[in-house]
FISEKOL-619017 format. One line per field, with one value per residue (C-alpha): x, y, z. Coordinates in nm, 3 decimals, always signed. Layout:
REM FISEKOL-619017
u <- [X	...];
v <- [Y	...];
w <- [Z	...];
This chain:
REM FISEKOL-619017
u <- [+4.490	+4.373	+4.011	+3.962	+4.027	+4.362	+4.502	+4.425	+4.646	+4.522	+4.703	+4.620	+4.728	+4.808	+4.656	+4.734	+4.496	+4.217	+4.237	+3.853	+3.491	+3.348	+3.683	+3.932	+4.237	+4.154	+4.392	+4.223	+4.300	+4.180	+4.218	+4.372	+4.294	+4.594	+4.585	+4.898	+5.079	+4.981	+5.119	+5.378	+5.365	+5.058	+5.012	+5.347	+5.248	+5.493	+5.496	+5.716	+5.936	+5.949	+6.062	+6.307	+6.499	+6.408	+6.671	+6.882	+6.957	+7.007	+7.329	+7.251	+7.418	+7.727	+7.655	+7.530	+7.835	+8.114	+8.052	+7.946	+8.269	+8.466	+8.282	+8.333	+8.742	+8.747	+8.581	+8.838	+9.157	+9.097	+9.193	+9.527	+9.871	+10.034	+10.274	+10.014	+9.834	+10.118	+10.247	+9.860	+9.846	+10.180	+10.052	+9.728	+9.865	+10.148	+9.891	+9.636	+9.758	+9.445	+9.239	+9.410	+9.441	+9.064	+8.999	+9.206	+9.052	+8.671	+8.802	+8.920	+8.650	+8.406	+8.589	+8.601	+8.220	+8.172	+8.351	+8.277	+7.915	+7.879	+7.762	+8.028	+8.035	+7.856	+8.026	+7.923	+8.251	+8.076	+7.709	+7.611	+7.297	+7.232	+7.184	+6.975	+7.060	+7.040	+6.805	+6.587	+6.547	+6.225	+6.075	+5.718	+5.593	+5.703	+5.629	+5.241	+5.300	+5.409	+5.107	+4.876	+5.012	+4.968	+4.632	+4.464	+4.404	+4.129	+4.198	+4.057	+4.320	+4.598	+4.484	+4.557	+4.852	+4.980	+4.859	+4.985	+5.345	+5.319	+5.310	+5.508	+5.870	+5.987	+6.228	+6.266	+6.578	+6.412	+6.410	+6.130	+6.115	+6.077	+5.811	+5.477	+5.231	+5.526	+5.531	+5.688	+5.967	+6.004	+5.950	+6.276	+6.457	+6.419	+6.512	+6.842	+6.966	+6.901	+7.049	+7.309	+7.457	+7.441	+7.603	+7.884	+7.955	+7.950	+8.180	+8.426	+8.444	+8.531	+8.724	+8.559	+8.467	+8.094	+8.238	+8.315	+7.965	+7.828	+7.483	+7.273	+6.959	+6.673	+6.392	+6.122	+5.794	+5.560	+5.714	+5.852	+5.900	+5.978	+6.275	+6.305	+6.491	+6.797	+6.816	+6.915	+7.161	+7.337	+7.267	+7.445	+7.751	+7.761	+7.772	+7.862	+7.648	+7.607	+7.523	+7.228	+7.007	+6.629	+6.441	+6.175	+5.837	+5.488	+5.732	+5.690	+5.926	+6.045	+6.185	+6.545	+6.592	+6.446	+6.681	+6.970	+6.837	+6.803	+7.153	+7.284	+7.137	+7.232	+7.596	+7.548	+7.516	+7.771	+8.119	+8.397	+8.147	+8.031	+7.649	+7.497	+7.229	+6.968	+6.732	+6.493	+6.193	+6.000	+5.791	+5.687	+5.569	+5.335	+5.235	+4.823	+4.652	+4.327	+4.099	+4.105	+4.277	+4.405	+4.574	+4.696	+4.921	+5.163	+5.224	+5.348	+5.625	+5.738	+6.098	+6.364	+6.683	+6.826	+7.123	+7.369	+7.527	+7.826	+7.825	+8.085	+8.183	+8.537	+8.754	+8.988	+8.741	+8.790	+9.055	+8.832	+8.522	+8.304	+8.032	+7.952	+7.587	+7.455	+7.082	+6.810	+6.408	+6.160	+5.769	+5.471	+5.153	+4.988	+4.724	+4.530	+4.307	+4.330	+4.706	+4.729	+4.509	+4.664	+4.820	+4.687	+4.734	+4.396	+4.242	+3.951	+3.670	+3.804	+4.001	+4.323	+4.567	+4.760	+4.792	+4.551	+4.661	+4.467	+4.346	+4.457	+4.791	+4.966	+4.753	+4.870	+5.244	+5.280	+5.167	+5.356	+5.710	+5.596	+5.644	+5.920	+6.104	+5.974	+6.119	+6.487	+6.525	+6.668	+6.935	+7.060	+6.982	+7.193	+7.120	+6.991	+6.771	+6.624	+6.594	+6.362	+6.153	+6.133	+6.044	+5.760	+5.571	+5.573	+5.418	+5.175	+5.056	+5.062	+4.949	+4.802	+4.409	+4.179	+3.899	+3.793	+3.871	+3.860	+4.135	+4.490	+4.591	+4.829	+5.218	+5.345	+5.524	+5.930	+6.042	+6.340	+6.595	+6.694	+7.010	+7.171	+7.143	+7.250	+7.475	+7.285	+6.931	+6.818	+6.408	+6.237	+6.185	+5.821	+5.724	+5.730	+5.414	+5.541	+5.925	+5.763	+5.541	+5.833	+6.047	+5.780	+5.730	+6.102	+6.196	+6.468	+6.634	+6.657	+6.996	+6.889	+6.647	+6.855	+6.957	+6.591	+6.434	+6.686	+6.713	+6.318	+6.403	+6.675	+6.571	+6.151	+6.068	+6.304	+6.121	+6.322	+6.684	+6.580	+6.773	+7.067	+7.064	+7.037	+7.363	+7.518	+7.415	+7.578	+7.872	+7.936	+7.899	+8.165	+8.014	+8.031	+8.343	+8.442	+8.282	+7.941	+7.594	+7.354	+6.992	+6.830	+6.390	+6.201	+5.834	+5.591	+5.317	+5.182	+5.205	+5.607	+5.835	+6.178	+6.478	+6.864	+7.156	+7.491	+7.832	+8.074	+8.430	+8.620	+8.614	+8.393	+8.543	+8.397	+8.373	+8.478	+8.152	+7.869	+7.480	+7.553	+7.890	+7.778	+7.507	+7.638	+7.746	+7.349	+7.289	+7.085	+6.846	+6.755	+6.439	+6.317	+6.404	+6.246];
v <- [+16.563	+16.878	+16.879	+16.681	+17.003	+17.000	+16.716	+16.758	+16.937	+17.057	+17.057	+17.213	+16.945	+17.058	+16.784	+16.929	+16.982	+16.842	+16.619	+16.595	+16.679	+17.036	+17.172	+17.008	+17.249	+17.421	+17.359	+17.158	+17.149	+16.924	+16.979	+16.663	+16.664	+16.429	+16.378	+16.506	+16.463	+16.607	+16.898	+16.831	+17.165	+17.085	+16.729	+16.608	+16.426	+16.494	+16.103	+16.019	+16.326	+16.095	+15.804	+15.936	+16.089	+15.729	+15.635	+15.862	+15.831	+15.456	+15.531	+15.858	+15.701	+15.748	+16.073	+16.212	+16.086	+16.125	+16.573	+16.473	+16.348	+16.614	+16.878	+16.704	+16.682	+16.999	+17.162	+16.917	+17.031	+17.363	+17.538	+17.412	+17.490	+17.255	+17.156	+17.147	+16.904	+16.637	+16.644	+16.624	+16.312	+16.136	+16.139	+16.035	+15.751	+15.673	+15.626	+15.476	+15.263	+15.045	+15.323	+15.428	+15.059	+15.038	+15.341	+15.244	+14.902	+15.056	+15.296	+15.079	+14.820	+15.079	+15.198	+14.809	+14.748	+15.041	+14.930	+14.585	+14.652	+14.877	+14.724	+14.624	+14.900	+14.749	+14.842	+14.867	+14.716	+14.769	+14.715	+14.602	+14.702	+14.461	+14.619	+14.431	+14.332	+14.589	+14.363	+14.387	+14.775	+14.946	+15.297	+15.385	+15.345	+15.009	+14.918	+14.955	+14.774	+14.519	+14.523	+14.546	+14.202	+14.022	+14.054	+14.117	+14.475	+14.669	+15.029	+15.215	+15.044	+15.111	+15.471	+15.470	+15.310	+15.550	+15.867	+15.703	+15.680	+15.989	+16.162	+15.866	+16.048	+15.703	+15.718	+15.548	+15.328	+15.092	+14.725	+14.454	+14.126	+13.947	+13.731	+13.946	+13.709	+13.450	+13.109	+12.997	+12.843	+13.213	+13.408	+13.169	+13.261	+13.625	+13.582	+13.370	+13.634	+13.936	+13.811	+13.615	+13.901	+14.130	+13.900	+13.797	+14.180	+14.217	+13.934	+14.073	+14.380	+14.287	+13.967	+13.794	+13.425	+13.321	+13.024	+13.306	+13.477	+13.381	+13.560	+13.575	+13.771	+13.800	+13.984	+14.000	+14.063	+13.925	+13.612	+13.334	+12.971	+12.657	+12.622	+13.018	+13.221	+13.270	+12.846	+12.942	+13.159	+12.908	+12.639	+12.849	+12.975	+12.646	+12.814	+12.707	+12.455	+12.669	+13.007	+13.226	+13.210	+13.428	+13.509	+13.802	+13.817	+14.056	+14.361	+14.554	+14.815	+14.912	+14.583	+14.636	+14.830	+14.606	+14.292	+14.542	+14.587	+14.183	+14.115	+14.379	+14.248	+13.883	+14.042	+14.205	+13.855	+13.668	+13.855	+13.843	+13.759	+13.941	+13.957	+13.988	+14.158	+14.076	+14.326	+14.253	+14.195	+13.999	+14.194	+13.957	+13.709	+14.007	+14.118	+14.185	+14.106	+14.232	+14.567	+14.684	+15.029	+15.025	+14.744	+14.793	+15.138	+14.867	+14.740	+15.099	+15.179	+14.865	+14.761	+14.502	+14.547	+14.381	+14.535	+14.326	+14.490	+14.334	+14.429	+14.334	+14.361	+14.298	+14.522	+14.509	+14.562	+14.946	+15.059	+14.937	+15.019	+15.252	+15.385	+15.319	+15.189	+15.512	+15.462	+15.241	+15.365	+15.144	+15.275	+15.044	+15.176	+14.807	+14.848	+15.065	+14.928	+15.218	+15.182	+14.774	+14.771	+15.045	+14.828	+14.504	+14.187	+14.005	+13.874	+14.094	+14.016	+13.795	+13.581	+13.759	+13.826	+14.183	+14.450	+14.705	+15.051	+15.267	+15.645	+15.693	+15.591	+15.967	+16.018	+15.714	+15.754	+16.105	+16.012	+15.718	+15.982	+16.220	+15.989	+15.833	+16.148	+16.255	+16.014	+16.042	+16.386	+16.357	+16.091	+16.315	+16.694	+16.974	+17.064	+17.394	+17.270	+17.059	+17.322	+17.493	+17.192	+17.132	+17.476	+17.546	+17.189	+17.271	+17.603	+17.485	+17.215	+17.460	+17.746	+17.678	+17.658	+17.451	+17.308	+17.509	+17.839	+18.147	+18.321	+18.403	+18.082	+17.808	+17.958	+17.788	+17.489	+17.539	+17.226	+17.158	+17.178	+16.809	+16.967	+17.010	+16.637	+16.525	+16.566	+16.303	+16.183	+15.812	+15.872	+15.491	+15.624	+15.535	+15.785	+16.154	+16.317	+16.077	+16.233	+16.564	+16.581	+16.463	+16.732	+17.004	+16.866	+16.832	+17.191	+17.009	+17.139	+17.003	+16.883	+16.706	+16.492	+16.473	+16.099	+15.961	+16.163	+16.034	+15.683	+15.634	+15.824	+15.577	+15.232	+15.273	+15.170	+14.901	+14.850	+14.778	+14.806	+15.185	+15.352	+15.164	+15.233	+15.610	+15.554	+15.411	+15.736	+15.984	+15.793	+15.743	+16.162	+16.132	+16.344	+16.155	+16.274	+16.122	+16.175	+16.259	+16.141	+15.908	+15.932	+15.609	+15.629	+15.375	+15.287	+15.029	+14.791	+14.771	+15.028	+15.127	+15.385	+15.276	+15.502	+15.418	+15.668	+15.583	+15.774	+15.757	+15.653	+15.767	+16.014	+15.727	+15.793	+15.650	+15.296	+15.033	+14.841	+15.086	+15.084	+15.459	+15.434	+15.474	+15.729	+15.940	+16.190	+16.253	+16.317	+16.469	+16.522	+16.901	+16.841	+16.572	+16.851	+17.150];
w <- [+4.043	+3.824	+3.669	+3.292	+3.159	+3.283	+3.191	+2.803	+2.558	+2.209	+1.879	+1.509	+1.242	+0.917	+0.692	+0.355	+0.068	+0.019	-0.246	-0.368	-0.310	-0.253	-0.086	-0.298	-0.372	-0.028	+0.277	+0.574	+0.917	+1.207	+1.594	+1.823	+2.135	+2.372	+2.751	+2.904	+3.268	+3.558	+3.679	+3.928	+4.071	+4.168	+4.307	+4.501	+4.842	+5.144	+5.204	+4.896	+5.005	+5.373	+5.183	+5.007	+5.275	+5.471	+5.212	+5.262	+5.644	+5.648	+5.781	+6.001	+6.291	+6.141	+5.967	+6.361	+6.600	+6.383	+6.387	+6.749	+6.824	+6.639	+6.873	+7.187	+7.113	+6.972	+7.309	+7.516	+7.378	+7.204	+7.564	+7.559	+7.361	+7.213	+7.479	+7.732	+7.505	+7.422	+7.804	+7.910	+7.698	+7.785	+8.163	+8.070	+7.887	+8.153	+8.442	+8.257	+7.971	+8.021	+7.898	+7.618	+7.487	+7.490	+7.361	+7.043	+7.063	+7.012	+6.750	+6.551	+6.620	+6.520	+6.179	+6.080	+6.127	+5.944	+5.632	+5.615	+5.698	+5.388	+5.068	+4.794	+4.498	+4.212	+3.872	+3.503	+3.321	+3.004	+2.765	+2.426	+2.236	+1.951	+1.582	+1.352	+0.963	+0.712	+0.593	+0.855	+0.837	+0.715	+0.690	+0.822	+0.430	+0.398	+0.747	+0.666	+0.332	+0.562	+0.737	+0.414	+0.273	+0.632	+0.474	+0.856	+0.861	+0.640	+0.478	+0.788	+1.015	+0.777	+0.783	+1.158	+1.188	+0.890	+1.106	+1.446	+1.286	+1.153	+1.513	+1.696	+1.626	+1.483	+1.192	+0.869	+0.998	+1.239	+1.216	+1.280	+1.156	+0.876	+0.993	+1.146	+1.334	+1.460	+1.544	+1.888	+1.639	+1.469	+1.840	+1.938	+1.651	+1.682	+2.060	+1.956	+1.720	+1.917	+2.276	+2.150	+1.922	+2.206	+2.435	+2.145	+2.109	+2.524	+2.580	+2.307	+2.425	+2.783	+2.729	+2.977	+2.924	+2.948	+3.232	+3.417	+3.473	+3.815	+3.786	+3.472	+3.445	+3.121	+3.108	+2.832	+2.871	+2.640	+2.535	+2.754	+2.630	+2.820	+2.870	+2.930	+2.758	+3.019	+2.996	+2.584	+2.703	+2.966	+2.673	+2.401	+2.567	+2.768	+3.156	+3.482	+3.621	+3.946	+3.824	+3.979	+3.693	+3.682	+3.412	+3.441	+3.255	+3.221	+3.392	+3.111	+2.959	+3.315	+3.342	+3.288	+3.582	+3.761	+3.613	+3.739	+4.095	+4.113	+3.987	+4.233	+4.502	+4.426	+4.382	+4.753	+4.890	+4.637	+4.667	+4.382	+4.076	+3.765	+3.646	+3.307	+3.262	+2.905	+2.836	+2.515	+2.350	+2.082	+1.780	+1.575	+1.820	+1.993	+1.696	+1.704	+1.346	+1.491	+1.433	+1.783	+1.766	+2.117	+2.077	+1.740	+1.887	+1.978	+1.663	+1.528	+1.808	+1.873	+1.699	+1.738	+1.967	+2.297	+2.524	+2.749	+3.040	+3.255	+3.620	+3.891	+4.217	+4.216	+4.393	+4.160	+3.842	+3.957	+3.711	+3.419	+3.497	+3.338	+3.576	+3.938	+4.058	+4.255	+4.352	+4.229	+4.333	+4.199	+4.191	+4.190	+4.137	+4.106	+4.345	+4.224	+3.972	+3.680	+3.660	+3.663	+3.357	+3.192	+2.960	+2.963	+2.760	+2.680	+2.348	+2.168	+2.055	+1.761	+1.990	+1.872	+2.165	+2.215	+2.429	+2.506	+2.621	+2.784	+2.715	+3.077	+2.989	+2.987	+3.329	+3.505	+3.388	+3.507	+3.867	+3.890	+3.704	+4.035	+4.279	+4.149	+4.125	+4.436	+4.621	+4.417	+4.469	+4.851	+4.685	+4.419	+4.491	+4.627	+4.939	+4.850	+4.566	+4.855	+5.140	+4.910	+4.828	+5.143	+5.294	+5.017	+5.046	+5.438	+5.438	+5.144	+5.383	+5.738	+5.575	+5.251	+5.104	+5.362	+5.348	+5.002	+5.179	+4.945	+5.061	+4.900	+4.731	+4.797	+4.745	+4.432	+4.531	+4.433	+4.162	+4.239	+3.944	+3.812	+3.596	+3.893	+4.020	+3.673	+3.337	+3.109	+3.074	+2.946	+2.973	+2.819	+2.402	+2.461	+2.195	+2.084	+2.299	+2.624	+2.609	+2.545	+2.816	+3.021	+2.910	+2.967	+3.339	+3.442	+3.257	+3.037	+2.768	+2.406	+2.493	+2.769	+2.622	+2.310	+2.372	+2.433	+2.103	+1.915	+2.021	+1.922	+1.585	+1.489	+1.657	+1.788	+2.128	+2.201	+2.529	+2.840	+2.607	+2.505	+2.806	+2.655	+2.340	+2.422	+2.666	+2.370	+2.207	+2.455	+2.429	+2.061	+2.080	+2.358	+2.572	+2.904	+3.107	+3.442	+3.742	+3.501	+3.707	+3.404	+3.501	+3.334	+3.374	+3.246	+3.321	+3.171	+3.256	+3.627	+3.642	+3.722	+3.740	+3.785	+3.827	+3.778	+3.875	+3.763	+3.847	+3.548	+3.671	+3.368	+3.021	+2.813	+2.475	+2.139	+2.130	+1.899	+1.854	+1.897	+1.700	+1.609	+1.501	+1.119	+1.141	+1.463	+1.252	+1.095	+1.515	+1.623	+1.287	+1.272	+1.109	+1.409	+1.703	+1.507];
């Protein structure tokens, strides 16, 4: 970790003129001060680098023999011509059949281990992301009129909220509910609309029957009734008595990912059988009336949506799929005792429940992004991009600074480049200084990180369904071609980093039933990426 200093960035505000006392007419200014990531350059530990490549050579036995083997015939028979060769094998076989036979035997024992050993391919068929009623749509003015008539918040904490969504690169086209301060009754009725129009729109679109889902997965974080919320969904559609049914709570905004690393795995061990995956999350039932300030930052970033995803790993799902399931690397940061209270759910002072989030917030996130990454990079890098990594992080360890030594410093440690691992980014829309940070870290380009700005400027934080939402976005621009690598990053509450790598298995052209379909054209807003 750098010094304090470090990890603080500064920023001059324009705040227009003054309006009265002894400056009015006169332009004012104010200074805000933000905590930023840590420099990856500066802080990556050789022991996630050891993991990743731990992941990597899972099957280095068969990696090693088979150029082994190559090597050893090649050496045998490169000596002799070609007639040499067939006759020396026609004798070998005549006089020792026995030999032969078993030699054939092993091979092919060998090749069938091999393939039935390896995990089934996991594929993405296809996704929904929910879009709210027009009705339901608000800008950032008449979100804090919204908040004025709950009657719970004084002018000082509408001031905040109005300067929070000011900076929170949030649109005028998101959607909350009608309802702020829920009952259970109204928390269940925003989770009925929301899942069960993504799922309606999911099932539609792949014309497969809800009978025929043999794993079902919800998560949502902050509110979970008895019966849960993936019991509504079997209730609704009527399922299958015997499907695999799990519903995930508290896992934060990472917790999609995570929902699609459980339903893969479940798939692993259940052949021939499709998963859904429901990824949401409840406003108005969350919503904090109270005067804490670092709990009422939720409140303003926030905003309604839920995506559905279909997986499957039926052979003969190939042809339609869309994308491939590459890699999955989930980060925990839970025991240490800074990052599990990061963001933390607990009542104030009043009695009024919400979550807090922590000043350490940007701090905590960017060491949990480094080690995600960190470990990733072996999965998805070119080789050369990782030689270098590699050969700079040894000689900073062998032959760098010691023991506070004043000599020459440590050599710069080489970043590897994460545009050549992949053609499209999905970072979690958190919020404007969290995907800007990000972008500054991992050198990306405007483009890159086109999909995630945009995502937050048209529908908030959607929580865990963001990195869908901004898939959705990429494709309704039709720029996902086949054999394309998606890089999906989420984090939330635990603290986790979760990473998703999908391989696209055909040109995704514009869908019929998209969120963007009737605004796509507006993307991306000139004024927002200026």
């Amino acid at each position: 970790m750098g010094s304090e200093r470090d990890l603080l960035s500064t920023e001059i505000v324009n705040r227009g003129i003054e309006p009265s006392g002894p400056n009015a007419g006169s332009p004012t200014f104010s200074v805000r001060v933000r905590r930023r990531l840590p420099d990856f350059l500066q802080s990556v530990k050789l022991k996630y680098v050891k993991l990743g490549y731990h992941y990597l050579i899972n099957h280095a036995i068969y990696l090693a023999t088979i150029p082994v083997l190559v090597l050893v015939f090649s050496a045998e028979v490169g000596s002799l011509r070609r007639e040499e060769l067939w006759k020396k094998l026609w004798e070998d076989a005549s006089y020792d059949l026995v030999s032969v036979l078993s030699f054939f035997a092993v091979f092919v024992f060998t090749v069938s281990a091999y393939f039935l050993s390896r995990p089934r391919s996991i594929y993405l068929l296809d996704f929904a992301c929910y879009r709210p009623h027009d009705d339901l749509k608000v800008s950032k003015d008449e979100f804090i009129e919204m908040a004025r008539k709950t009657g719970k918040y004084d002018e000082a904490s509408l001031e905040f909220q109005k300067k929070i969504l000011q900076s929170s690169g949030i649109g005028d086209e998101t959607y909350i509910p009608k309802t702020l301060v829920a009952t259970m009754k109204e928390g269940r009725l925003e989770a009925s609309t929301v899942m069960f129009g993504a799922l309606d729109e999911l099932f539609e679109k792949t014309r497969v029957r809800p009978k025929d889902i043999g794993i079902l997965v919800v998560n949502c974080s902050n509110f979970n009734p008895t019966p849960s919320l993936s019991a509504m969904v079997i209730n609704h559609f009527k399922m299958r008595s015997n499907i695999l049914s799990y519903n995930l709570g508290g896992m934060g905004c990472s917790a999609g990912i995570i929902a699609v690393d459980l339903a893969r795995d479940m798939l692993q061990a259940n052949p021939n059988n499709y998963a859904v995956v429901v990824s949401t999350e409840m406003v108005g039932y969350n919503w904090y009336p109270g005067q804490e300030r670092s709990m009422i930052i939720p409140n303003c970033f926030f905003r309604m949506g839920c995506a559905a995803v279909l997986l499957s790993n039926r052979r003969r799902d190939y042809p339609r799929a869309k994308y491939r399931l590459e890699h999955i690397v989930r980060t925990h940061k839970g025991a240490d005792d800074r990052s599990f209270r990061c963001i933390y759910q607990e009542e104030d002072d009043q009695k009024f429940k919400g979550l807090k989030v922590s000043k350490q917030l940007m701090e905590i996130g960017g060491d949990a992004l480094k080690t995600n990454i960190t470990t990733l990079g072996p999965l998805v890098l070119p080789f050369s991009e990782q030689l270098l990594f590699f050969a700079t992080l040894v000689w900073r360890h062998l032959f760098g600074k010691k023991n506070g030594s004043l000599t020459s410093p440590s050599p710069k440690l080489y970043i590897p480049d994460y545009k050549l691992a992949f053609e499209h980014y999905c970072m979690h829309a958190a919020s404007k200084p969290v995907l800007d940070e990000i972008q500054r870290n991992l050198g990306l380009s405007d483009k890159n990180i086109e999909a995630s700005r945009m995502a937050l400027h048209r529908f908030g934080n959607t929580s865990s369904s963001s990195i869908w939402y901004e898939l959705a976005y990429l494709e309704a621009k039709e720029r996902v071609k086949r054999g394309d690598r998606v890089w999906q990053l989420a984090f939330g509450s635990g603290f986790k980093c979760n990473s998703l790598v999908w391989q696209s298995m055909r040109r995704v052209k514009k869908p019929s039933r998209n969120p963007w379909l009737d605004c796509i054209d507006r993307y991306p807003v000139t004024t927002f990426t200026s």
